[in-house]
VEXZA-324428 format. One record per residue: residue in one letter; chain; x, y, z of N, C-alpha, C in turn; residue number from 1. Coordinates in Angstrom, 1 decimal, always signed. Atoms other than C-alpha are relative to their C-alpha. Layout:
<rs>
[A, A, [X, Y, Z], [X, Y, Z], [X, Y, Z], NUM]
...
</rs>
This chain:
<rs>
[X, A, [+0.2, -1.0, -0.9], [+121.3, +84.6, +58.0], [-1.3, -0.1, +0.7], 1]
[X, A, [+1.5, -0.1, -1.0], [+118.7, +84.4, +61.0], [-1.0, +1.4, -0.4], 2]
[X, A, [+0.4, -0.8, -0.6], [+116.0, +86.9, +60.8], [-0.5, +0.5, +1.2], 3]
[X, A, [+0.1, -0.4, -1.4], [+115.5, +89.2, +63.6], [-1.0, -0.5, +0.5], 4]
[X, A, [+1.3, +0.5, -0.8], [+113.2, +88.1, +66.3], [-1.0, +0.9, +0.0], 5]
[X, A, [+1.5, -0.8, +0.4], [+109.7, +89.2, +66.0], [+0.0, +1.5, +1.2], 6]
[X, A, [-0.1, -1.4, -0.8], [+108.9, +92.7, +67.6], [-1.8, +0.0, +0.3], 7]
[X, A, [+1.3, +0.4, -0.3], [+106.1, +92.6, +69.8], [-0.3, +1.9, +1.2], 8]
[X, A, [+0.0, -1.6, -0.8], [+104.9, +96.3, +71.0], [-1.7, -0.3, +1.1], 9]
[X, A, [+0.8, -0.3, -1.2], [+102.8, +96.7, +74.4], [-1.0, +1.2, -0.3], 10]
[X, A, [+0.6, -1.0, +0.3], [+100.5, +99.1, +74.2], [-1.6, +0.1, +1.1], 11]
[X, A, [+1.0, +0.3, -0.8], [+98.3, +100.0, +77.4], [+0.4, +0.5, +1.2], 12]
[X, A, [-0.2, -0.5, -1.8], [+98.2, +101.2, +81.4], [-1.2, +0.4, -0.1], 13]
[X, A, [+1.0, -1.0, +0.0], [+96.3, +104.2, +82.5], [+1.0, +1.4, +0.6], 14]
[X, A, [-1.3, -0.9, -0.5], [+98.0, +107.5, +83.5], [+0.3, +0.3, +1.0], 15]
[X, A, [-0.8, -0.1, -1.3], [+98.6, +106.7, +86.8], [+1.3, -1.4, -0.3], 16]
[X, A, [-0.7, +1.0, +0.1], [+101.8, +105.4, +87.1], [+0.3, -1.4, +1.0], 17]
[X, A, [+0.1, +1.4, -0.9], [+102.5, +101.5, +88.3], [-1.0, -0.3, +0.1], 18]
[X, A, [+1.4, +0.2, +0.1], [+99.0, +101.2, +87.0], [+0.2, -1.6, +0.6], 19]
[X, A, [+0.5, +1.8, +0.6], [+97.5, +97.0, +87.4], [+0.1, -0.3, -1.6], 20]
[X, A, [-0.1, +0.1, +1.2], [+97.2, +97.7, +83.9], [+1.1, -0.4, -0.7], 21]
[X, A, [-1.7, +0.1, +0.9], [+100.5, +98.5, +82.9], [+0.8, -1.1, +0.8], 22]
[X, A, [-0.8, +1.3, -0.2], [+102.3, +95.8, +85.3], [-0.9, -1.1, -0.4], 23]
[X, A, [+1.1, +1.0, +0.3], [+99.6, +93.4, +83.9], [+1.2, -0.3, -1.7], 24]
[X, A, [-0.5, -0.1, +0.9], [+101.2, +94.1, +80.6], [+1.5, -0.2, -0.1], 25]
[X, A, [-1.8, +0.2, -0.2], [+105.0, +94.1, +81.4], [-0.1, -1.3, +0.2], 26]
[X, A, [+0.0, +1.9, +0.1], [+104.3, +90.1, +82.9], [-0.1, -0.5, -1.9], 27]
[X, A, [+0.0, +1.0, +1.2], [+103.1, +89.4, +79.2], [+1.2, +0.2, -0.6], 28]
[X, A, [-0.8, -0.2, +1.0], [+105.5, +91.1, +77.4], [+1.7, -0.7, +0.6], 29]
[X, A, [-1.1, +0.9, -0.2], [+108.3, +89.7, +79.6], [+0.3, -1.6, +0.2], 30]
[X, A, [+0.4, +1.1, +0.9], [+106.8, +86.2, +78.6], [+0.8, -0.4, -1.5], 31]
[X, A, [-0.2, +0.1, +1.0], [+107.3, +87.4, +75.2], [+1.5, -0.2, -0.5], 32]
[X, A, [-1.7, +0.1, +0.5], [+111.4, +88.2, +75.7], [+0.3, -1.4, +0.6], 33]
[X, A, [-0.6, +1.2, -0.4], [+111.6, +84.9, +77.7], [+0.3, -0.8, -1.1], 34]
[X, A, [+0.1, +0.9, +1.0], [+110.6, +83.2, +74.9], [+0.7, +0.4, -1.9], 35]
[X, A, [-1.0, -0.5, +0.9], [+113.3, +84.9, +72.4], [-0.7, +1.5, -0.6], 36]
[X, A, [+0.5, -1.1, +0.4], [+110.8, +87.7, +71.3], [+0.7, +1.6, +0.3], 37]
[X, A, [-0.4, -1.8, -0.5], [+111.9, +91.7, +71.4], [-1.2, +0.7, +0.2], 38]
[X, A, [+1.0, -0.9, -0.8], [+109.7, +93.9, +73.0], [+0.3, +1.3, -0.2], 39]
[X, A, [+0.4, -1.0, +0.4], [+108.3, +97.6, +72.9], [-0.8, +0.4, +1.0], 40]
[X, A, [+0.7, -0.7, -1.0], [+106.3, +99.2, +75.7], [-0.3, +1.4, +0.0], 41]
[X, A, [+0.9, -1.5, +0.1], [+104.2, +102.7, +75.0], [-1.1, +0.0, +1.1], 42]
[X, A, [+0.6, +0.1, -1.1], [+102.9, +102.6, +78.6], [-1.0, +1.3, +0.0], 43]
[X, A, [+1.3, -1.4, -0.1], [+100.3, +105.1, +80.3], [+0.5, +1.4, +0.1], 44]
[X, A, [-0.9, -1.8, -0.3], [+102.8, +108.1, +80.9], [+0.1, -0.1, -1.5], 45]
[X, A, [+0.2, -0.6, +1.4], [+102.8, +108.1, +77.0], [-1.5, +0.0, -0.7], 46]
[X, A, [+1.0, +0.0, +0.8], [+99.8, +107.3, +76.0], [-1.4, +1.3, +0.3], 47]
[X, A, [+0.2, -0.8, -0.5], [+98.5, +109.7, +78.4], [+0.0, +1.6, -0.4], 48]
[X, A, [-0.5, -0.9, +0.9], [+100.3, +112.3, +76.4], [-0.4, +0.4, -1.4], 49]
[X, A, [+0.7, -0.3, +1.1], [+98.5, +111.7, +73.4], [-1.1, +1.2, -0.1], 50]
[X, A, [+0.9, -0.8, -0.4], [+96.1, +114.3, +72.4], [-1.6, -0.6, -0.5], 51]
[X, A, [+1.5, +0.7, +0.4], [+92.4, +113.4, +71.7], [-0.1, +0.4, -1.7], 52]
[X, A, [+0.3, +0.7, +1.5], [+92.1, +112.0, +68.5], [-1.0, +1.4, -0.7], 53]
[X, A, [+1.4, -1.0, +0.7], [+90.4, +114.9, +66.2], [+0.3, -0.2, -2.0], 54]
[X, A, [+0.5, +0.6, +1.3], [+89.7, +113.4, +62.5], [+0.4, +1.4, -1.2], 55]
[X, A, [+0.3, -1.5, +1.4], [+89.8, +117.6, +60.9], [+1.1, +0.3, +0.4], 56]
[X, A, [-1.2, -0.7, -0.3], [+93.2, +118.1, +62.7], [+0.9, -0.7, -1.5], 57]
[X, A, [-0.9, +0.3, +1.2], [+96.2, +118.3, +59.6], [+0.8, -0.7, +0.2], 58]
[X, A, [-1.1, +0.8, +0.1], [+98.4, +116.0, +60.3], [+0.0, -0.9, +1.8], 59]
[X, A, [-0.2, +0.2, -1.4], [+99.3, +113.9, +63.3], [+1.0, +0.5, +1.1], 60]
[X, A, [-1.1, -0.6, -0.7], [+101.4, +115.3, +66.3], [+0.9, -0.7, -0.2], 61]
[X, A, [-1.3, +0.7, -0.2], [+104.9, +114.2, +67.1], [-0.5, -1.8, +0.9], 62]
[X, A, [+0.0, +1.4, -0.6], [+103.4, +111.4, +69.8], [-1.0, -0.6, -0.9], 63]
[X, A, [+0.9, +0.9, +0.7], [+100.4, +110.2, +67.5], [+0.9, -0.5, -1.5], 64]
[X, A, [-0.6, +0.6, +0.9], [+103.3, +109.6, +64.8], [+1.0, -1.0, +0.5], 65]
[X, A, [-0.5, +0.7, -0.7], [+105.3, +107.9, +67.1], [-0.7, -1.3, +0.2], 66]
[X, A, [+0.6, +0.9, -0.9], [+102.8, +105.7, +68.3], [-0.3, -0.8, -1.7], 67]
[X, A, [-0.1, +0.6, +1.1], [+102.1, +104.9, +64.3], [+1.0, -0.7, -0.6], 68]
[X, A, [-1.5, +0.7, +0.4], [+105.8, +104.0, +63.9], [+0.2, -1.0, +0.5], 69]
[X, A, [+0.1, +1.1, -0.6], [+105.7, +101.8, +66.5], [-1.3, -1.5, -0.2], 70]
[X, A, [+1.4, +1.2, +0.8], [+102.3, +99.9, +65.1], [+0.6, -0.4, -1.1], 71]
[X, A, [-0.3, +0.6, +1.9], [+103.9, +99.9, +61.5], [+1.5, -0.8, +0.5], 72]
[X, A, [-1.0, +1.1, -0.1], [+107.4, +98.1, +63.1], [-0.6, -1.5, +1.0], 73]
[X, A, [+0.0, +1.1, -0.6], [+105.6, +95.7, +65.2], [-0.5, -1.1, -0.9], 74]
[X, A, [+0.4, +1.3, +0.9], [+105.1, +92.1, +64.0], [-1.6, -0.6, +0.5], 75]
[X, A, [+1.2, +0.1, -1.3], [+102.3, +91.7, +67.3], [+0.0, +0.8, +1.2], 76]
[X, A, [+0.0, -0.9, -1.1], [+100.6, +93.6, +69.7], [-0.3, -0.7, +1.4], 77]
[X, A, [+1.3, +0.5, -1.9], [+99.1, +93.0, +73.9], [-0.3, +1.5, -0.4], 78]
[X, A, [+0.4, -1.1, -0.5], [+96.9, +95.8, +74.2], [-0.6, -0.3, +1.6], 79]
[X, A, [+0.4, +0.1, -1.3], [+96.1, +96.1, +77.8], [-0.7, +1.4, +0.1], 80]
[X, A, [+0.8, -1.0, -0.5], [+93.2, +98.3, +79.3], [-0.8, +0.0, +1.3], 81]
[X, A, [+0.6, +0.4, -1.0], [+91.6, +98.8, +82.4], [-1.4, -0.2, -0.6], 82]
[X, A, [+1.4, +0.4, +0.3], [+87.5, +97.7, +82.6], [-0.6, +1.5, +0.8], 83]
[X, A, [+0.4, -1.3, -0.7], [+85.9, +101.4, +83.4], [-1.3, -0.4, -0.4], 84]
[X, A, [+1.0, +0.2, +0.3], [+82.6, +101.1, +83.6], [-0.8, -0.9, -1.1], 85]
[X, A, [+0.6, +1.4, +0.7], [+81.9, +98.0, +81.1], [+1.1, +0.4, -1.1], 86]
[X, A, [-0.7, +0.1, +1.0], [+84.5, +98.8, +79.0], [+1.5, +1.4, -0.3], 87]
[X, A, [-1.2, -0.3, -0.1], [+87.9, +100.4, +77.7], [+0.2, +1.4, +0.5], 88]
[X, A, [-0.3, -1.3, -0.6], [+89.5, +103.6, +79.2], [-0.4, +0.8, -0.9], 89]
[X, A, [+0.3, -1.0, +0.7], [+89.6, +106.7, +77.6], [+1.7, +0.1, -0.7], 90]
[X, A, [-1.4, -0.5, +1.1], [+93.3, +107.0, +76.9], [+0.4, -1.5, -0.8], 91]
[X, A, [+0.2, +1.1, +1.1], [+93.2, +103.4, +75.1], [-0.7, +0.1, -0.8], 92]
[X, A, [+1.4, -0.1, +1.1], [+89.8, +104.0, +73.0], [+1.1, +1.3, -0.7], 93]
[X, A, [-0.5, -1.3, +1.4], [+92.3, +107.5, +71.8], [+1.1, -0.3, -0.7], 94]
[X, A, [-1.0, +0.8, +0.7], [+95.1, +105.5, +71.4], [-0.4, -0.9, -1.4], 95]
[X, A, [+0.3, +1.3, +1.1], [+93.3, +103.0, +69.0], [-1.0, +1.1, -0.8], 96]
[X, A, [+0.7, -1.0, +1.1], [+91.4, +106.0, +67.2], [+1.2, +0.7, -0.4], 97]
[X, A, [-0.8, -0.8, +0.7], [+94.6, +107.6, +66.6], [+0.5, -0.6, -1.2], 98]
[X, A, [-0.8, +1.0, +1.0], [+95.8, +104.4, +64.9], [-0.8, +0.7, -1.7], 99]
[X, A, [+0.5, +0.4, +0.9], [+93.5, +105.7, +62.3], [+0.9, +1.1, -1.3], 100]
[X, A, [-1.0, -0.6, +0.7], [+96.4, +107.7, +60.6], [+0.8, -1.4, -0.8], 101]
[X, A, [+0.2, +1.6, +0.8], [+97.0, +103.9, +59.4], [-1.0, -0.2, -1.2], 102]
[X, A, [+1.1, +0.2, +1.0], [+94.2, +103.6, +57.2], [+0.9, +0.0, -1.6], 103]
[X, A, [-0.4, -0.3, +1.1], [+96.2, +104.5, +54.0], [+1.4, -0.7, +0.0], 104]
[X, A, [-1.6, +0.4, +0.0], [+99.3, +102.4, +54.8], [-0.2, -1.2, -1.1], 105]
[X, A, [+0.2, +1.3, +0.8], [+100.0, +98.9, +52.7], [-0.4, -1.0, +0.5], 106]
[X, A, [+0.3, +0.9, -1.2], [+99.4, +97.3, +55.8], [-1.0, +0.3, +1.3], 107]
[X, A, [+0.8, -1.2, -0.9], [+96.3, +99.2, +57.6], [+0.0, -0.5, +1.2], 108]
[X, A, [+0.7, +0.3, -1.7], [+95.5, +99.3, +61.4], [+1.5, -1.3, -0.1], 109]
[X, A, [-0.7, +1.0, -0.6], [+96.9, +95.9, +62.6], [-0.2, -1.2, -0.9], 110]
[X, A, [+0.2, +1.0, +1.5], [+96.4, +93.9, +59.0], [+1.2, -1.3, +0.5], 111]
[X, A, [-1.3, +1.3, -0.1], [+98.4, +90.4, +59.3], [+0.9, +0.3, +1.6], 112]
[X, A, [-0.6, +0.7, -1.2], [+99.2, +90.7, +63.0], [-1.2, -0.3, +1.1], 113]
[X, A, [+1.1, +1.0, -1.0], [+98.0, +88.8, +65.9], [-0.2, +0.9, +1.5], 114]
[X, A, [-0.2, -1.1, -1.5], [+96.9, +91.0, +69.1], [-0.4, -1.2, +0.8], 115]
[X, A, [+0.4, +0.3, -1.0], [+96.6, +90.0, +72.2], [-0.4, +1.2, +1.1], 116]
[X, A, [+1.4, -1.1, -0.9], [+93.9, +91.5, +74.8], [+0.1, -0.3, +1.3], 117]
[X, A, [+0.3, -0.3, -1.2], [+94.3, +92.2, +78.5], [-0.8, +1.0, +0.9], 118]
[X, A, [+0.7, -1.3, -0.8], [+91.7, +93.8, +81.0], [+0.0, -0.2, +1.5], 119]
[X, A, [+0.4, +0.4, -1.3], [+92.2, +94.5, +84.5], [-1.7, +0.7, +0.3], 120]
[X, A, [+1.5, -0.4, -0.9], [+88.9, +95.3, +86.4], [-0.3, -0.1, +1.4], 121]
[X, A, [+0.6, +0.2, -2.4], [+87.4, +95.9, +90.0], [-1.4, -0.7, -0.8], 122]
[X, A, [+1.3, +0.7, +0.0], [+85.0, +93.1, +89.0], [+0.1, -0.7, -1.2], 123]
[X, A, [-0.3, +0.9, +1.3], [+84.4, +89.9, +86.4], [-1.0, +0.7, -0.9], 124]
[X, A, [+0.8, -0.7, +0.9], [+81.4, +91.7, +84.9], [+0.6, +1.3, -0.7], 125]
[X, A, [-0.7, -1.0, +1.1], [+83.6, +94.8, +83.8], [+1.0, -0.9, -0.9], 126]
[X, A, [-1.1, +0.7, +0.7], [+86.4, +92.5, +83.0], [-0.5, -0.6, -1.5], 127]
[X, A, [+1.0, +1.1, +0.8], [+83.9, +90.2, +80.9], [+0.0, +0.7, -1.5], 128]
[X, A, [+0.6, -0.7, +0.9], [+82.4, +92.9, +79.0], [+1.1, +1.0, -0.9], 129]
[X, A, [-1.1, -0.2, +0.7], [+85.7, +94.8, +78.0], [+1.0, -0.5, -0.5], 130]
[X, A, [-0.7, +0.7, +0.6], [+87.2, +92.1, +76.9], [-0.6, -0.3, -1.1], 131]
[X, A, [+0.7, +0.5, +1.1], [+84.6, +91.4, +74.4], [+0.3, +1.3, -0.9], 132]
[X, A, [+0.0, -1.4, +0.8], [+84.7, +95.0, +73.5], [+1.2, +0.4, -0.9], 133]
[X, A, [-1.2, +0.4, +0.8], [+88.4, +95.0, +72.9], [+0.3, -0.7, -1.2], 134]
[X, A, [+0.0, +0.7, +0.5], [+88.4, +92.0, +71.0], [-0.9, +0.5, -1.6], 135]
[X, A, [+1.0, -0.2, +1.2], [+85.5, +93.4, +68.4], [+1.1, +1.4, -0.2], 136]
[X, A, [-0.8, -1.5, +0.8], [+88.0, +96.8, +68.1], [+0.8, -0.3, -0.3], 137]
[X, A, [-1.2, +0.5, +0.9], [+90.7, +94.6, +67.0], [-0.4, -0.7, -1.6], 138]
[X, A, [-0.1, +1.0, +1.2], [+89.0, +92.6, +64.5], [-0.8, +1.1, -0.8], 139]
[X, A, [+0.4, -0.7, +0.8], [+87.4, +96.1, +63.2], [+1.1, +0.9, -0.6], 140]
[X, A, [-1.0, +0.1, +0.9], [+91.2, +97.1, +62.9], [+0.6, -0.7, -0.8], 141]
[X, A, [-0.5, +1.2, +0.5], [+91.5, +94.0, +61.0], [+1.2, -0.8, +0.9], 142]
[X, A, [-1.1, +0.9, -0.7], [+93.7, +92.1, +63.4], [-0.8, -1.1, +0.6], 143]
[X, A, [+0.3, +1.5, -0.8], [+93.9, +88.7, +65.1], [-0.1, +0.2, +1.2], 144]
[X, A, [+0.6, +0.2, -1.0], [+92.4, +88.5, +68.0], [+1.0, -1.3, +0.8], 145]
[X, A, [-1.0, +1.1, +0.0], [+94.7, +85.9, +69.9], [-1.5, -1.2, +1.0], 146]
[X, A, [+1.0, +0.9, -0.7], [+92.6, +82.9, +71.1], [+0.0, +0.4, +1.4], 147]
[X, A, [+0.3, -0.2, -1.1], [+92.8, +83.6, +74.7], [+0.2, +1.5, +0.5], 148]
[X, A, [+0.1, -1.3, -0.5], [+92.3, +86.9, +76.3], [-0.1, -0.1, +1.4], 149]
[X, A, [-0.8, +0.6, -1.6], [+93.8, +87.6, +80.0], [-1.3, +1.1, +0.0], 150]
[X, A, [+0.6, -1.1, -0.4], [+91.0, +89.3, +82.2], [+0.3, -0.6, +1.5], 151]
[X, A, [-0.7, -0.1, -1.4], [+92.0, +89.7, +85.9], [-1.0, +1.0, +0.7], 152]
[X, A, [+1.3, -0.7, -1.4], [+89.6, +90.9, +88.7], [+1.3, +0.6, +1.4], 153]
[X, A, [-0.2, -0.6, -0.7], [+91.4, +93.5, +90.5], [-0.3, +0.4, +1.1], 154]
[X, A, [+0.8, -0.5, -1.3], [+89.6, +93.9, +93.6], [+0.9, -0.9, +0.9], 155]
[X, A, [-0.5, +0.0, -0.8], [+92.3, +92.3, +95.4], [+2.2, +0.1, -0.8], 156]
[X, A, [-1.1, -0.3, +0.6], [+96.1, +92.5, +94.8], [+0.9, -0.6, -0.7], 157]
[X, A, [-0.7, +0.9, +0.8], [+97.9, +91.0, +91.7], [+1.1, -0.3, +0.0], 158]
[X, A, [-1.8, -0.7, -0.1], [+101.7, +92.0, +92.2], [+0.4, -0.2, +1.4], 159]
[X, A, [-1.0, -0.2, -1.3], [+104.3, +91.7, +94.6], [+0.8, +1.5, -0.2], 160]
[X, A, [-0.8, -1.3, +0.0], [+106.8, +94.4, +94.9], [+1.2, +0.0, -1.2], 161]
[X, A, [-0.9, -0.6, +1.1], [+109.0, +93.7, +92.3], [-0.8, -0.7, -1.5], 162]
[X, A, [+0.6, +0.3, +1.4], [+106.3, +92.9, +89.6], [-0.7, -1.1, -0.7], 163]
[X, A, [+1.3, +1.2, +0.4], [+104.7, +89.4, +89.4], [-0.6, -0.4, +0.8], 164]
[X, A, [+1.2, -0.2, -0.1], [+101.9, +88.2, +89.8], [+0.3, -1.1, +1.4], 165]
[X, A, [-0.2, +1.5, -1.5], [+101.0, +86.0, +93.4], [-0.5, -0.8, -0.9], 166]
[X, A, [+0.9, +1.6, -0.5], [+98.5, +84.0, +92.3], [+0.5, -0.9, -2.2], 167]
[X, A, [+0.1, +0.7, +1.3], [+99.5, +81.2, +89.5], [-0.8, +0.4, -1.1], 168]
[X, A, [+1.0, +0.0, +1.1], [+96.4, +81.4, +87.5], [+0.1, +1.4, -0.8], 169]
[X, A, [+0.1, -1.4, +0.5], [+96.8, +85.4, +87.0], [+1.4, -0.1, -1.0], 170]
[X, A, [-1.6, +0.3, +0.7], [+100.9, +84.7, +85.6], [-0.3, -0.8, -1.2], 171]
[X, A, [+0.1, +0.9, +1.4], [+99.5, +81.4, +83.5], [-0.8, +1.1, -1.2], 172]
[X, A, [+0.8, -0.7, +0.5], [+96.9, +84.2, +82.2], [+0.6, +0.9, -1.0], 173]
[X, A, [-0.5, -1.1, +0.4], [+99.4, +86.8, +81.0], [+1.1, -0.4, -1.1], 174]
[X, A, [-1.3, +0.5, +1.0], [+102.3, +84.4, +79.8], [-0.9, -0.4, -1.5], 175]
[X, A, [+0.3, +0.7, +1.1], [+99.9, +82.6, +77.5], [-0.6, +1.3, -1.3], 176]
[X, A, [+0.0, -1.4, +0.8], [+98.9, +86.4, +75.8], [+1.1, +0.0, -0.5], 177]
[X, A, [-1.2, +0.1, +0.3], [+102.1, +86.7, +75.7], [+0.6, -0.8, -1.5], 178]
[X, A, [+0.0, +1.3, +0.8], [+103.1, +83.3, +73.9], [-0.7, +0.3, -1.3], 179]
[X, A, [+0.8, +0.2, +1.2], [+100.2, +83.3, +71.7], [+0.6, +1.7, -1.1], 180]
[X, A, [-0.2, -0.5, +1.1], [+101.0, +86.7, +70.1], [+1.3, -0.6, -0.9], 181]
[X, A, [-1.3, +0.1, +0.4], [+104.6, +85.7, +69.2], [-0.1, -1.0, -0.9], 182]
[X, A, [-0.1, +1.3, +0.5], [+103.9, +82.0, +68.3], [-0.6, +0.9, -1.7], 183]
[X, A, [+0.4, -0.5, +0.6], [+101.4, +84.1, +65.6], [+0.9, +0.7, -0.6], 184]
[X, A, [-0.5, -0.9, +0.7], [+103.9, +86.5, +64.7], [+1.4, -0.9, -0.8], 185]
[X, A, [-0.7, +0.8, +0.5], [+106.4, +83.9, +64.3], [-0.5, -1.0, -1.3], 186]
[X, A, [+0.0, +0.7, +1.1], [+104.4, +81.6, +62.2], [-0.4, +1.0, -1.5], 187]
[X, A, [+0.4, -0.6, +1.5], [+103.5, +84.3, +59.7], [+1.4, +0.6, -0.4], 188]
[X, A, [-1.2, -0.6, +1.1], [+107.2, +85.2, +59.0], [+0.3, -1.1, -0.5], 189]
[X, A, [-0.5, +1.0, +0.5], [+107.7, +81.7, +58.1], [-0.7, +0.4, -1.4], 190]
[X, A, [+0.8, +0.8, +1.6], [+104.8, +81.9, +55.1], [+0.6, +1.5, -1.1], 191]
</rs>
């Protein structure tokens, strides 16, 4: 009997919809189903929804358990974020502090899977610098960082009308996010 193909959950925009962010994210993840993977998308109209992370509140709401259901079924993540001022949004930094209803699981935060990190930005110096930043919040939820990290300079237009990218290098950028989480999530159900 095959097991199911790996589950790879999106996680990212901003809460405008048809963010850069979020079609930044949809290119990887539909990388990820080309290449036999199942996919998951908790875009910015949800994440938007979340409420700000509070540490003394009893329990988590309906969307902050949601959004933990979907971290505990995925095998790999893409987080995608815009570059605000040198670094991650606001409704991504609440999203990845909410994860901390994780802490007590068997499998905390993002333990044994491989993320992958997208930033768009109006500029390579935001890009630069939130990509680093991302990268260091994954590997302090214990996760894999995927060798390459997509950053994209938004100051001119990424997308066509129905969703990818113009320019080659921004698409090679997003597929190989993409790729790399899966390849990762795939070799660890072999071991």
């Amino acid at each position: 009997m095959t097991p199911p193909a790996p589950m790879i959950l999106g996680l990212g925009g901003t809460a405008r919809p048809g963010s850069t962010t979020e079609r930044a994210l949809q290119v990887a993840l539909r990388a990820v189903e080309a290449k036999g993977g199942r996919t998951r998308l908790l875009g910015g109209d949800f994440l938007a929804r979340l409420p700000i992370y509070n540490p003394a509140d009893g329990g988590p709401t309906p969307e902050q358990a949601e959004l933990a259901a979907a971290v505990r079924a995925a095998d790999g993540l893409i987080v995608a974020t815009p570059g605000y001022h040198g670094s991650l949004s606001g409704v991504i930094k609440n999203a990845l502090d909410s994860l901390e209803v994780l802490r007590e699981d068997s499998r905390p935060y993002f333990t044994d899977r491989a993320v992958g990190c997208i930033v768009t930005a109006d500029g390579w110096q935001a890009a630069g610098t939130t990509l680093i930043a991302l990268r260091s919040i994954i590997h302090a939820m214990r996760g894999w960082p995927t060798p390459f990290g997509a950053a994209l300079n938004a100051t001119t237009n990424l997308f066509d009308a129905e969703g990818a990218c113009i320019e080659a290098k921004d698409a090679w950028q997003l597929s190989t996010v993409g790729e790399q989480v899966l390849d990762f999530a795939q070799m660890k159900a072999r071991t």
